[in-house]
C-alpha positions as CSV (number, residue, x, y, z in Angstrom):
1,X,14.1,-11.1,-8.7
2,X,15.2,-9.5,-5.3
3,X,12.3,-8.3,-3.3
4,X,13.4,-4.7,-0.6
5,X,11.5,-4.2,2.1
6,X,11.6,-0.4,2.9
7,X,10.1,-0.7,6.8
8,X,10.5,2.1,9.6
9,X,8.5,4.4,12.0
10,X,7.3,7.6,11.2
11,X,10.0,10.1,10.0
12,X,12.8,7.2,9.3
13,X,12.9,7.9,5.8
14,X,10.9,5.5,4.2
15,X,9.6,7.7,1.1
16,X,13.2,9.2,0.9
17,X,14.4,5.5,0.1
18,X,11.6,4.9,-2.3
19,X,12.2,8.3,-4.3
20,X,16.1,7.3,-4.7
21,X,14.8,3.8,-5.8
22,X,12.5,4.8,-8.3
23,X,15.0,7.4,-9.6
24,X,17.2,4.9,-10.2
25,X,14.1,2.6,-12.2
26,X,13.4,0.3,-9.0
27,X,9.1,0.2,-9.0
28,X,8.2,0.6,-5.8
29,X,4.7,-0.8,-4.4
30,X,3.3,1.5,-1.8
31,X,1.5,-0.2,0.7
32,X,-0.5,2.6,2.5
33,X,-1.7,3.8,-1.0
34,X,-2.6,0.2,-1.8
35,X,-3.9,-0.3,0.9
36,X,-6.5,2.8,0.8
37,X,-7.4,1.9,-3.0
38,X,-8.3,-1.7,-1.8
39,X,-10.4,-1.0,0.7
40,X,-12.3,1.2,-1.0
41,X,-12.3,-1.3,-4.4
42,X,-12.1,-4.9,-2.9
43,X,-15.1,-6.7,-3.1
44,X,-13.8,-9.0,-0.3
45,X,-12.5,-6.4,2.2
46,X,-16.1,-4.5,1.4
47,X,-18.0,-7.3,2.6
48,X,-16.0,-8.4,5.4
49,X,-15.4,-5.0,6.9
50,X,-19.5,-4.5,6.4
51,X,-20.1,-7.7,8.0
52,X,-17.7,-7.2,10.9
53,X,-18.3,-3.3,11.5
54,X,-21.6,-2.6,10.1
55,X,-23.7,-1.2,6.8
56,X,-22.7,2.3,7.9
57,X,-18.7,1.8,7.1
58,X,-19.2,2.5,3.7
59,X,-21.3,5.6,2.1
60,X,-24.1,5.6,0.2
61,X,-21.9,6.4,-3.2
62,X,-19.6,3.1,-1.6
63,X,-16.3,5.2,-0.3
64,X,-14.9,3.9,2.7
65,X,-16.1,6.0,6.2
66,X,-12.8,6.4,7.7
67,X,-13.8,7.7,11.0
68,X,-16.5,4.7,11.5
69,X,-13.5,2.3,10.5
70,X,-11.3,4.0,13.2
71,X,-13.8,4.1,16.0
72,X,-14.4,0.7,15.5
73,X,-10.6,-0.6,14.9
74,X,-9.7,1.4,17.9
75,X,-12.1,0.5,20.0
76,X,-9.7,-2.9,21.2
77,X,-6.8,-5.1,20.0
78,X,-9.4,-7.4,19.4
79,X,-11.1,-5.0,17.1
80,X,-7.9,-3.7,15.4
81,X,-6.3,-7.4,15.0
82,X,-9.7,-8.9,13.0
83,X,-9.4,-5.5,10.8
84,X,-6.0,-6.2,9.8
85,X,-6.6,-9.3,9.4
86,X,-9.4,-8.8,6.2
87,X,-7.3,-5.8,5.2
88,X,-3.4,-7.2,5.3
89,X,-3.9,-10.8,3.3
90,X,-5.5,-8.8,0.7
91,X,-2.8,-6.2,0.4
92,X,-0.3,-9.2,0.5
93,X,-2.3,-10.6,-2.7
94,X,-1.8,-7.7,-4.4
95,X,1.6,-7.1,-3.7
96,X,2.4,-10.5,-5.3
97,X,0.7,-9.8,-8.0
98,X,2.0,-6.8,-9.0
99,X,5.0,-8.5,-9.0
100,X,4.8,-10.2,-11.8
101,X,3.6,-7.6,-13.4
102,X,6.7,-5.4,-13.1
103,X,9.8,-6.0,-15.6
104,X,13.0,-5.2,-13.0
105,X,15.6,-7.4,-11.9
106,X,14.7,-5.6,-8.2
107,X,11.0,-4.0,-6.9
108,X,10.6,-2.7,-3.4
109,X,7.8,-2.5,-1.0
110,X,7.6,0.5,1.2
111,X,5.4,-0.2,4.1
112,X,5.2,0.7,7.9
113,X,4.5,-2.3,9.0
114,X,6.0,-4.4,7.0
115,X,6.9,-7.8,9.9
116,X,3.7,-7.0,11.6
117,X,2.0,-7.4,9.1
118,X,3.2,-10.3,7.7
């Protein structure tokens, strides 16, 4: 199976290249949408984002309080780093196994971050 990495700043073209892929039949895994779903569906990024950041980083209902995440992520690059680093391995999970879920000679990963990440 050969694995594309679709990787760029903001504005490069990134969901242009995924749109022509999946036209063409090429599943594409979304990594900010993932991303979003897992944190708000992970039982270990829920309780090591509460542990790091707090109770209050996650509603009452359990949906993921963007704006406490961010103060506290962007507070440091000490912050921000131990973040990614609950969020990304998870992410990196699923992408594998998604994987083998998909029945293409090629899939595709569209992610802005794609080598800092990991």
């Amino acid at each position: 199976m050969i694995r594309l990495g679709i990787t760029g700043g903001i504005g490069s073209g990134k969901s242009y290249v995924a749109q022509m892929l999946r036209k063409i039949g090429v599943p594409v895994y979304e990594a900010d949408a993932e991303s979003r779903r897992l944190t708000n569906i992970s039982p270990i990024i829920r309780e090591r984002l509460t542990n790091l950041v707090g109770g209050n980083v996650y509603t009452g209902k359990g949906d993921l309080r963007k704006d406490v995440l961010a103060d506290y992520a962007f507070s440091s690059p000490e912050a921000l780093r131990q973040v990614n680093d609950i969020i990304h391995p998870v992410v990196r999970s699923d992408f594998r196994s998604w994987i083998t879920r998909q029945d293409h000679p090629i899939v595709a990963i569209e992610s802005a971050i794609l080598f800092e990440a990991g």
